[in-house]
C-alpha positions, 0 to 999 in steps of 0.5 A: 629395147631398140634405140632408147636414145633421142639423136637429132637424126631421130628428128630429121627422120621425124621431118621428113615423114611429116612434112611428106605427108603434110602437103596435101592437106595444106593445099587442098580446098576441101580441107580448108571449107571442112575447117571453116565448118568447125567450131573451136569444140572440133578444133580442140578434139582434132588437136587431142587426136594429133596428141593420141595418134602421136603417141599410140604409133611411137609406143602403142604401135611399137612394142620395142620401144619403150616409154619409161627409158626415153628421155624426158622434159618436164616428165614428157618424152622428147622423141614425143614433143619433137614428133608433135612440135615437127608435125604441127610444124611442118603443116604450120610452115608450109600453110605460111610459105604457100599464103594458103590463109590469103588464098583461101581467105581464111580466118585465124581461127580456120587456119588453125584448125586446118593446120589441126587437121593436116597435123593429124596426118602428119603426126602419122608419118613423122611417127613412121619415119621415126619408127622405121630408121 
């Protein structure tokens, strides 16, 4: 099995990947008229496929690793909640630091869907970077 081990390198390799992918769903118009058509339904569906395409590319998509030898918190494993606590974030952080909710003039609800959305991208790449080093 390849690294069983979580290190906090594991989490900046995590960082890079999704914050590379997270920009262009946060600033694109697009994204965030999409989510204004969204009802809560889409959004909580949206949210359980962050949480699926996370996990299927750590341990589906990856034979070498291996879900029963990480470490785990309250039984989920802490290479999992780091890959979605840093996708979420990286799309949350930079939806705040560009205004894009004032600029867009979205509602609390729509933001958070657009941040569920660009999550959805994001988890992707925060998963790759953390498979590939």
């Amino acid at each position: 099995m390849r690294r069983p081990r979580f290190r906090p390198a594991d989490v900046a390799q995590q960082m890079v990947g999704g914050l590379l992918l997270a920009g262009p769903f946060v600033v694109t118009e697009e994204v965030w008229v999409l989510a204004e058509q969204m009802t809560i339904f889409h959004t909580a569906i949206t949210i359980l496929a962050v949480i699926v395409v996370g996990y299927s590319a750590l341990y589906k998509a990856d034979k070498d690793r291996d879900v029963d030898v990480e470490a785990k918190f309250l039984g989920i494993p802490l290479r999992f909640l780091s890959v979605l606590l840093v996708a979420i974030g990286s799309v949350s952080l930079l939806t705040f630091l560009l205004a894009a909710p004032k600029t867009f003039g979205a509602t609390p609800l729509t933001t958070v869907t657009t941040v569920s959305i660009g999550s959805i991208f994001s988890v992707v790449g925060a998963a790759a970077a953390d498979s590939i080093f």
